[in-house]
Biopython code that builds the backbone (N, CA, C, O; Angstrom):
import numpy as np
from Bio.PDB.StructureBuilder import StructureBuilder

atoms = [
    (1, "UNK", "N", (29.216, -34.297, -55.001)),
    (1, "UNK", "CA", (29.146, -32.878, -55.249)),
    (1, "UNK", "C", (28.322, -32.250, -54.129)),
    (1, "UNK", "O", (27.353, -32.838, -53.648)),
    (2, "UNK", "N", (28.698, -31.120, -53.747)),
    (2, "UNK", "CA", (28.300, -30.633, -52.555)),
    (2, "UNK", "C", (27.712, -29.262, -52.634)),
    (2, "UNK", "O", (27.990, -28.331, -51.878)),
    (3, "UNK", "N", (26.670, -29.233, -53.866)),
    (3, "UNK", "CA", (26.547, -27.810, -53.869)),
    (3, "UNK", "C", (25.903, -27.157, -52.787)),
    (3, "UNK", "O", (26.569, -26.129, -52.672)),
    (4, "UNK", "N", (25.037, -27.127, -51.945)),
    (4, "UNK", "CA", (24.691, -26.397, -51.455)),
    (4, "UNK", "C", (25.430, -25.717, -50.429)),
    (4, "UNK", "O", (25.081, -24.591, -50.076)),
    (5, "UNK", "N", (26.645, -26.426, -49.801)),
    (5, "UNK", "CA", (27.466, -25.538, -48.801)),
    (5, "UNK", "C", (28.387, -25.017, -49.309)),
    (5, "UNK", "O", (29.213, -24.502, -48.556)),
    (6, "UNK", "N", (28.578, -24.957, -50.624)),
    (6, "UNK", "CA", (29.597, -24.168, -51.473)),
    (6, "UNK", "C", (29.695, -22.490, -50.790)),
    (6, "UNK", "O", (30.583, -22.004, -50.090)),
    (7, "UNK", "N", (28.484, -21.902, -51.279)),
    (7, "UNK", "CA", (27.938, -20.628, -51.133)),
    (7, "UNK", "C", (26.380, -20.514, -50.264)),
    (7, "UNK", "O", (25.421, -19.899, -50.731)),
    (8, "UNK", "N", (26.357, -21.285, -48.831)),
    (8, "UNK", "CA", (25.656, -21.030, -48.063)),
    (8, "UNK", "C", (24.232, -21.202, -49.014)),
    (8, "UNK", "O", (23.497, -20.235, -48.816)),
    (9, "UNK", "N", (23.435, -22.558, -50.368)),
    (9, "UNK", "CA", (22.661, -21.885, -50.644)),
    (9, "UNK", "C", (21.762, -23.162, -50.064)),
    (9, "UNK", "O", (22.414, -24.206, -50.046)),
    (10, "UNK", "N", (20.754, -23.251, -49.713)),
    (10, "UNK", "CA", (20.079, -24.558, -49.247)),
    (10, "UNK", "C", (19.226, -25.095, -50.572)),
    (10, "UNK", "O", (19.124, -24.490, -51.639)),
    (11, "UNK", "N", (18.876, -25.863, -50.371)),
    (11, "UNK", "CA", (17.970, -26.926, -50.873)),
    (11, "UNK", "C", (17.065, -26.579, -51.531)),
    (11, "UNK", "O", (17.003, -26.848, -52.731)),
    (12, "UNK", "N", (15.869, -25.687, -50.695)),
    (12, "UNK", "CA", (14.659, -25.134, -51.180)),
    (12, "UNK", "C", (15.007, -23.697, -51.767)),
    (12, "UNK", "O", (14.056, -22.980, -52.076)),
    (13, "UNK", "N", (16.123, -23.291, -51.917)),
    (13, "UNK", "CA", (16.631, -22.244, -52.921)),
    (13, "UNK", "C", (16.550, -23.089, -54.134)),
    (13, "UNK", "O", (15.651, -23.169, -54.971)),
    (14, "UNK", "N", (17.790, -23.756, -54.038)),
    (14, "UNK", "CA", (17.933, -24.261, -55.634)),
    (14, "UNK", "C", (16.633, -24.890, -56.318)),
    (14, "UNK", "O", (16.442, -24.696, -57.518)),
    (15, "UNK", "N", (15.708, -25.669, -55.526)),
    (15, "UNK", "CA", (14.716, -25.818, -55.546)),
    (15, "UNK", "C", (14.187, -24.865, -56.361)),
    (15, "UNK", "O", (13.932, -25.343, -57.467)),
    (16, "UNK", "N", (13.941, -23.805, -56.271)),
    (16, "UNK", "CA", (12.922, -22.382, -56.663)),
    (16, "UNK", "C", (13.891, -22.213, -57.676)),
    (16, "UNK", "O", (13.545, -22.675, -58.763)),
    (17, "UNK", "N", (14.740, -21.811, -57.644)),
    (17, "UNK", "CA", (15.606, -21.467, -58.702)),
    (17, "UNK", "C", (15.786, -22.645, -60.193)),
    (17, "UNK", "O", (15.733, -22.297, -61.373)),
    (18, "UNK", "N", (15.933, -23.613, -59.833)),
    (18, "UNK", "CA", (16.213, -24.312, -61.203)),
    (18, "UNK", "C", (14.581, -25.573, -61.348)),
    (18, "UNK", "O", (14.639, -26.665, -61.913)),
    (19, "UNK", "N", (13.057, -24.881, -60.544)),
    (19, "UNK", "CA", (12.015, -25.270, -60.380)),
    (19, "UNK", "C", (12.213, -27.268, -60.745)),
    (19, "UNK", "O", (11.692, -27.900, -61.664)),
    (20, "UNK", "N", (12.902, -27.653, -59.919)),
    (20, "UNK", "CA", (13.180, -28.827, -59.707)),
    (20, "UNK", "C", (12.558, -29.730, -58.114)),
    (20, "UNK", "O", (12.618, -29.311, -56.958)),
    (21, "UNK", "N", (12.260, -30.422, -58.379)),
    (21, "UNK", "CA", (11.651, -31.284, -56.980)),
    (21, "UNK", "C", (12.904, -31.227, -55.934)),
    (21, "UNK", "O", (14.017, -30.977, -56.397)),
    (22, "UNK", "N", (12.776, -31.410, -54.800)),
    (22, "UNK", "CA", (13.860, -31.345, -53.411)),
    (22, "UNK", "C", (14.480, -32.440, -53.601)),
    (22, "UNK", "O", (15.686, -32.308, -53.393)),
    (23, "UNK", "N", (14.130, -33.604, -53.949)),
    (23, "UNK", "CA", (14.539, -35.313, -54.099)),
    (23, "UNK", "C", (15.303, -34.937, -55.387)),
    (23, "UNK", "O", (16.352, -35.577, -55.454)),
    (24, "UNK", "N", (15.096, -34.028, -56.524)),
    (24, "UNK", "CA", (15.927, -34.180, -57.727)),
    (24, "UNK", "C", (16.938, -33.333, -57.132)),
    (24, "UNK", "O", (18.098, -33.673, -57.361)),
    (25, "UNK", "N", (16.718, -32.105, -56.280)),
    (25, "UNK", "CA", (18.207, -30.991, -55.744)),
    (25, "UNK", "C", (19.161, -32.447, -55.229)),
    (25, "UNK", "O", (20.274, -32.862, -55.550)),
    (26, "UNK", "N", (18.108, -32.935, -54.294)),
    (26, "UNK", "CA", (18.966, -33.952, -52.739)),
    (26, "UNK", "C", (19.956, -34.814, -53.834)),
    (26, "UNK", "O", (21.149, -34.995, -53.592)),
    (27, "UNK", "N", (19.343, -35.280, -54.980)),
    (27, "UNK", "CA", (20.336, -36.364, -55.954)),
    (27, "UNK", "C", (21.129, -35.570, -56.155)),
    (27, "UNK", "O", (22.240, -36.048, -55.924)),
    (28, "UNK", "N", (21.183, -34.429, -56.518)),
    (28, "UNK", "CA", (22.402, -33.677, -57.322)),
    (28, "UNK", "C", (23.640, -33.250, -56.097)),
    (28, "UNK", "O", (24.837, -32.964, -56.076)),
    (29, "UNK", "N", (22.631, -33.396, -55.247)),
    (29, "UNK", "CA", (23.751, -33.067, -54.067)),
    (29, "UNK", "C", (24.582, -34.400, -52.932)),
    (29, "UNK", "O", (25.197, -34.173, -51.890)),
    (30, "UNK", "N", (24.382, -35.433, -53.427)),
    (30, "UNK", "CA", (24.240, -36.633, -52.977)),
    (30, "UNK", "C", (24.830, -37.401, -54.361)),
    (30, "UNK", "O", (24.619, -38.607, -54.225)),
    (31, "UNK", "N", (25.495, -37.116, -55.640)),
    (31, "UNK", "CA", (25.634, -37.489, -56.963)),
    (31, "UNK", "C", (24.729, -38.839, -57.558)),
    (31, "UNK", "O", (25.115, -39.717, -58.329)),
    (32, "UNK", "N", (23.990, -38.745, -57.201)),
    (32, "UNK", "CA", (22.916, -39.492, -57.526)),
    (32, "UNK", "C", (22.380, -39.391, -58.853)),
    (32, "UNK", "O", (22.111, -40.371, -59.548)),
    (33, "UNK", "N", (22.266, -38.492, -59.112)),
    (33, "UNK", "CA", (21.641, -38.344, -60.538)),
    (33, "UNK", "C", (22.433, -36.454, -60.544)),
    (33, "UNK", "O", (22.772, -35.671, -59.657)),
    (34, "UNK", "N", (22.426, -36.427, -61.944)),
    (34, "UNK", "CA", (23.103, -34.966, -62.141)),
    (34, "UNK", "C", (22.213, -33.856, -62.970)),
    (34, "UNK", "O", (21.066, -34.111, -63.340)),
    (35, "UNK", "N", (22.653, -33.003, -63.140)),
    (35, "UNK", "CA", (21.864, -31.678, -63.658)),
    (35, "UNK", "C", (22.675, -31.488, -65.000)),
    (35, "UNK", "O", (23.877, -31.724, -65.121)),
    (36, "UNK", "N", (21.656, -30.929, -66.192)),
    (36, "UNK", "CA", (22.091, -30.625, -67.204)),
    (36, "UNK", "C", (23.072, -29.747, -67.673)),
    (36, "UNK", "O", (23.123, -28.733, -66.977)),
    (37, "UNK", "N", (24.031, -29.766, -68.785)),
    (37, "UNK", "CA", (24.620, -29.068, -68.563)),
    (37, "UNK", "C", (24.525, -27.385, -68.820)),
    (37, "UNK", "O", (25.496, -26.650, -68.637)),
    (38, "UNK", "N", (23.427, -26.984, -69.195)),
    (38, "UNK", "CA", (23.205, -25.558, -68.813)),
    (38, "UNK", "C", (22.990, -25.177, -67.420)),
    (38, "UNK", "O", (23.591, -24.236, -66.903)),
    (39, "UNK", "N", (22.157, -25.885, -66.825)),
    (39, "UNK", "CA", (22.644, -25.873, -64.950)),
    (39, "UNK", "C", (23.730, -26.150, -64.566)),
    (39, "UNK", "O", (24.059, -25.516, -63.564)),
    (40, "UNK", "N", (24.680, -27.063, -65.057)),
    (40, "UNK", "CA", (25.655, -26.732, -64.011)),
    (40, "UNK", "C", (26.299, -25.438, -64.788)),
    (40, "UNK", "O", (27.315, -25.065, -64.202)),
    (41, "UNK", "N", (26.028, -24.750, -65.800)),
    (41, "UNK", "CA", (26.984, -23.500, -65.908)),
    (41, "UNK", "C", (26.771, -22.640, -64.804)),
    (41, "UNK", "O", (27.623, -22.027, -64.160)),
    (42, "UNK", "N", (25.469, -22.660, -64.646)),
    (42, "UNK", "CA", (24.767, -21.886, -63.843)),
    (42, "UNK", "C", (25.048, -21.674, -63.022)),
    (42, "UNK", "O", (25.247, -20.563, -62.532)),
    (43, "UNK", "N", (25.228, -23.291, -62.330)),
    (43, "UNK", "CA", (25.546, -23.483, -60.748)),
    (43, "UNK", "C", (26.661, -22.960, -60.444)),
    (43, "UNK", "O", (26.825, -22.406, -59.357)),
    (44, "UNK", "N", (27.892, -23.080, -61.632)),
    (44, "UNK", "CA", (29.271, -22.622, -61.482)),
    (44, "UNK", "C", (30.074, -20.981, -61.697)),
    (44, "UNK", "O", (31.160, -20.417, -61.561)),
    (45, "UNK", "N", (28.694, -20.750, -62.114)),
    (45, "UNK", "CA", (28.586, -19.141, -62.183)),
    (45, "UNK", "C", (27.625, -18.737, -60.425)),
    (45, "UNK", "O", (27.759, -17.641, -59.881)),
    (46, "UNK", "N", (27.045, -19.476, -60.036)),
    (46, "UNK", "CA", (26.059, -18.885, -58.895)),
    (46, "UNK", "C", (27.107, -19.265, -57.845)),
    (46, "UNK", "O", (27.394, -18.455, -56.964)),
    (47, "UNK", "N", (27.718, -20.535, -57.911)),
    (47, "UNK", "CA", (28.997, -20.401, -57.397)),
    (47, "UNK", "C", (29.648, -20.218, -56.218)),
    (47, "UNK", "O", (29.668, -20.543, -55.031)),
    (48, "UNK", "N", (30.527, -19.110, -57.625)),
    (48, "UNK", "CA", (31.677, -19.156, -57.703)),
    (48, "UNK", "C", (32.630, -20.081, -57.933)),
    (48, "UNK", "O", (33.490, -20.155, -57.055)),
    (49, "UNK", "N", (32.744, -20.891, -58.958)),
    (49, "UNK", "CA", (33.229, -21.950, -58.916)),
    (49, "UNK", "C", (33.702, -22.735, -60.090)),
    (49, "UNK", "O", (32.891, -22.351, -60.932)),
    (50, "UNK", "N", (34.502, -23.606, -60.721)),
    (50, "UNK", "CA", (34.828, -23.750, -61.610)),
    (50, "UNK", "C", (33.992, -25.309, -61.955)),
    (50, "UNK", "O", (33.322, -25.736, -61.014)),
    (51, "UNK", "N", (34.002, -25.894, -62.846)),
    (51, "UNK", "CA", (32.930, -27.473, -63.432)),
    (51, "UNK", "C", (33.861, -28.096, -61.737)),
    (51, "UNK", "O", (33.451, -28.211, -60.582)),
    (52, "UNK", "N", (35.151, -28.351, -62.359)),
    (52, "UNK", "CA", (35.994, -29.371, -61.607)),
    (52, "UNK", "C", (35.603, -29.518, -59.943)),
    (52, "UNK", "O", (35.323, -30.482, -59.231)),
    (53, "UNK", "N", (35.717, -28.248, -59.739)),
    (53, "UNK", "CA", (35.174, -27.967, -57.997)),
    (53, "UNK", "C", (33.941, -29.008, -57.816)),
    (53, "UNK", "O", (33.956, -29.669, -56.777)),
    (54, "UNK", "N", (32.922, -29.206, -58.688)),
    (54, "UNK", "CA", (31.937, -29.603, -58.142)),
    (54, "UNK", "C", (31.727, -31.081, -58.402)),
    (54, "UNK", "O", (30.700, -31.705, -58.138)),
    (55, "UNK", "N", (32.974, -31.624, -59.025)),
    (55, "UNK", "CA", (32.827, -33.493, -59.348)),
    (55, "UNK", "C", (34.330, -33.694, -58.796)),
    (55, "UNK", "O", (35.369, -33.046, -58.915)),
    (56, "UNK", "N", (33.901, -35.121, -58.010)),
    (56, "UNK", "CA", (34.608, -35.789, -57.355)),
    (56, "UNK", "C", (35.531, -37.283, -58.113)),
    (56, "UNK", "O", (35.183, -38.464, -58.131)),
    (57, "UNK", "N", (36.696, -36.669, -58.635)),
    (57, "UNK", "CA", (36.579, -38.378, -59.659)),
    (57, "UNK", "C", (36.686, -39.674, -59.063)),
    (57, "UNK", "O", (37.230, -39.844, -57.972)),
    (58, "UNK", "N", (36.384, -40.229, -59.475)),
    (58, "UNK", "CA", (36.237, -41.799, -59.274)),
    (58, "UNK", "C", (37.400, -42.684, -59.587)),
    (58, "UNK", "O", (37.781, -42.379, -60.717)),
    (59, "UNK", "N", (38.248, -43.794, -59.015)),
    (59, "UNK", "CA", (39.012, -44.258, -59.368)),
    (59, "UNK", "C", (38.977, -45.042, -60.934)),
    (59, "UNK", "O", (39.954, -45.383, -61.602)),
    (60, "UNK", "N", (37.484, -45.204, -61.275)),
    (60, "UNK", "CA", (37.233, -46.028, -62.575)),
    (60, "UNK", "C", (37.576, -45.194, -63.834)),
    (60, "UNK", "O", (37.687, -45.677, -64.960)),
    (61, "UNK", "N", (37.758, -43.657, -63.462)),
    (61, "UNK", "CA", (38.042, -42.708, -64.422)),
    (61, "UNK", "C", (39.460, -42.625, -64.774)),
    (61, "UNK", "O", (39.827, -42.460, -65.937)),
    (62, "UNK", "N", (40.145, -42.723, -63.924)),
    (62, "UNK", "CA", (41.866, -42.529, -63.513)),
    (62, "UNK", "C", (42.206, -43.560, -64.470)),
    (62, "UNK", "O", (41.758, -44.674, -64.197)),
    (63, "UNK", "N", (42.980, -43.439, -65.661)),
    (63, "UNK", "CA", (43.517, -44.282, -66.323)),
    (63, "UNK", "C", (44.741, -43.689, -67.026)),
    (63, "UNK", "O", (45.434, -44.395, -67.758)),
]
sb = StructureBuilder()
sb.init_structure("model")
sb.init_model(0)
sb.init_chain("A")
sb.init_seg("    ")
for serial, (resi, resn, name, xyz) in enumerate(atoms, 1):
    if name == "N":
        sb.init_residue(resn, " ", resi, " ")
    sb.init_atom(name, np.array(xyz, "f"), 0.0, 1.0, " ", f" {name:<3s}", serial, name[0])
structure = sb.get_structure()
């Protein structure tokens, strides 16, 4: 998931915005670890963007 070049927003935005450590943004942006799901409404409203846009599926899902 690639949020931050979605809508030009960096790191130490989302940072301030969802008062999360840079290493917890960098996981979410790196799918490392993910954000709850009232953040990602958020994220998909701050956007522009729909859930799907922002997850990449995995072949282990495809069945």
């Amino acid at each position: 998931m690639v949020i931050n070049k979605r809508a030009g927003y960096n790191r130490k935005q989302l940072r301030k915005r969802y008062g999360k450590s840079l290493n917890t943004i960098s996981n979410w942006c790196t799918r490392k670890s993910y954000h709850s799901v009232p953040e990602l409404y958020d994220l998909v409203e701050l956007l522009d963007c729909k859930v799907d846009d922002l997850y990449v599926r995995s072949k282990e899902n495809e069945d």
